[in-house]
N, C-alpha and C positions, 0 to 999 in steps of 0.2 A: 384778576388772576394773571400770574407774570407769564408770557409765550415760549419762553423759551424749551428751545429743544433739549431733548433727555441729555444726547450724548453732549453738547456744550456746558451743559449742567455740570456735568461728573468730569468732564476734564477741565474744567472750572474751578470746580472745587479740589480736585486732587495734585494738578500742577500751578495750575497759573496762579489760586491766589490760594495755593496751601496754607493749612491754618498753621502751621511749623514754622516753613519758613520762609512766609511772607507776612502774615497776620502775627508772628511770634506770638501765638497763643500756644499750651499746654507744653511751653520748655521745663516746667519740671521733670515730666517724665523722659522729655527728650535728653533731659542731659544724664538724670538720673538711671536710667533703664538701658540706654544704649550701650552697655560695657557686652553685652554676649549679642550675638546674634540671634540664638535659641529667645532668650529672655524679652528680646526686641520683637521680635515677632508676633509672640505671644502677648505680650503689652499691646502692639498693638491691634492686633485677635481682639479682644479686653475693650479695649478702645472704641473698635471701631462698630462693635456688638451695643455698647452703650449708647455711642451715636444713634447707631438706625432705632432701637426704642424712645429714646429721646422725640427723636424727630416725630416719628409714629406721633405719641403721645403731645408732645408740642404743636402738631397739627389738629388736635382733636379739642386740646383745651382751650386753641386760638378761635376754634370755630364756636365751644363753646360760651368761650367770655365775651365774644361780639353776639352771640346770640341772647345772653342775660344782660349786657352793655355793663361790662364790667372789667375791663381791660387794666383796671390798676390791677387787679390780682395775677397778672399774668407772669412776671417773674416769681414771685414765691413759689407759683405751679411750678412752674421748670424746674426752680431750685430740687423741691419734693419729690418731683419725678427722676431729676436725675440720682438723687440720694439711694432712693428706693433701689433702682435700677443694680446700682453699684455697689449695695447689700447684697442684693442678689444673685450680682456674678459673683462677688466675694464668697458669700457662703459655696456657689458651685463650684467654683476654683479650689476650695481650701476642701471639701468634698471628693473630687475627682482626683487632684493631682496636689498634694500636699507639699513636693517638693518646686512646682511652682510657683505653690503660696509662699514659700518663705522666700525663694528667688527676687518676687516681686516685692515684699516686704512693705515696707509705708509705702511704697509709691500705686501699689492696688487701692487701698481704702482713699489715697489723695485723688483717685479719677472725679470722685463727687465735687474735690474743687479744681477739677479740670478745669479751663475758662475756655478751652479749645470745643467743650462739649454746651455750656452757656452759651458762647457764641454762634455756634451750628444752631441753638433752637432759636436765639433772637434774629439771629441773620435770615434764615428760611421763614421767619413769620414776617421780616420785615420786607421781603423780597415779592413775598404776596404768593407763593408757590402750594402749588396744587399738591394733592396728598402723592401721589406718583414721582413729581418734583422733587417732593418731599425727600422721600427716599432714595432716589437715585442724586440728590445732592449729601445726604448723609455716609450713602456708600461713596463715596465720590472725596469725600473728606475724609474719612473710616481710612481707604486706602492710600488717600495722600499721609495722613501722618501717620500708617504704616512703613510707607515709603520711604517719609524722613526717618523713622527711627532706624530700621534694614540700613539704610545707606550709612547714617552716625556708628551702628554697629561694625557694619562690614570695615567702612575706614579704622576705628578703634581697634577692631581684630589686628587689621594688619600693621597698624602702627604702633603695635604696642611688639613684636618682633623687629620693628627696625630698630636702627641705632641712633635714638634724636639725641641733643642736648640736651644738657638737665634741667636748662633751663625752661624747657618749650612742653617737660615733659607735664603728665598731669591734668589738671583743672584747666590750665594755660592751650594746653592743644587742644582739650576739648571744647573750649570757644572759637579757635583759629578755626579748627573746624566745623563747625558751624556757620562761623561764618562766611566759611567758603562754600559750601552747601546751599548756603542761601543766597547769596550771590550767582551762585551756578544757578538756580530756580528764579530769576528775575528776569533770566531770555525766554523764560516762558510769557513772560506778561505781553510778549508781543503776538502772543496768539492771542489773544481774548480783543474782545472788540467793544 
């Protein structure tokens, strides 16, 4: 079982090696969903909800398939669990608040091929972390790419009131920025050890 401490865990996972934008895993939705702030948020709400059962369940099947000795089945589990999952906030989503269902549009049903939430269950299984770990490494990622998305929105918000070029405008700056977001989250890497 891997020692590490809760809090290095979660600021681990949420800055230094954010699944956004360090790992550039789940840039669909980060480029896709980042136009509102509201919309961002909530995506990543979505997200980061999916995570922590993920994880939950990914710690539970890792223990079960070394316990049957049967570790090839271990991705197809994940895959299932996250699918399930992401049914489920979808039916609740489209249930509670209809105008966020459509807000969200394809990019709610694409969380199941999130690869930002694959990777949280294979990372944390391959890390060796304890079911507590678990979790506060799921919340810990949940809120990093919440973070990224908040931050893609908030710039977008306000760049979309200035006066760019026309060249710069569009699909074009939403990569600039991006990559200057991720670049600005690489002077985190010198906290981690």
């Amino acid at each position: 079982m891997n020692s590490d401490p809760l809090w290095s865990i979660f600021i681990n996972a949420s800055l230094i090696n954010n699944f956004v934008l360090a790992y550039f895993l789940g840039i669909c939705p980060f480029l896709g969903v980042s136009g509102k702030m509201e919309t961002a948020s909530r995506m990543g709400g979505a997200v980061t909800f999916v995570m922590l059962v993920t994880a939950v369940c990914a710690f539970g099947i890792q223990q079960l398939l070394l316990l049957i000795d049967a570790p090839y089945l271990k991705l197809i589990s994940f895959i299932a669990v996250i699918a399930s999952t992401v049914q489920l906030v979808e039916m609740f989503i489209k249930k509670m608040s209809p105008t966020l269902f459509r807000a969200l549009g394809i990019f709610l049903p694409l969380i199941t091929t999130n690869c930002a939430i694959l990777g949280l269950a294979l990372f944390q299984t391959n890390k060796g972390y304890g079911f507590l770990q678990c979790v506060v490494y799921a919340l810990g990622a949940g809120a990093g790419f919440t973070l990224a998305l908040v931050l893609m929105a908030g710039l977008r918000e306000k760049l979309a009131l200035a006066a760019t070029p026309d060249v710069v405008k569009g699909t074009v700056l939403t990569l600039v920025l991006a990559g200057f977001l991720s670049v600005a989250f690489m002077g985190f890497a010198g906290l981690g050890s």
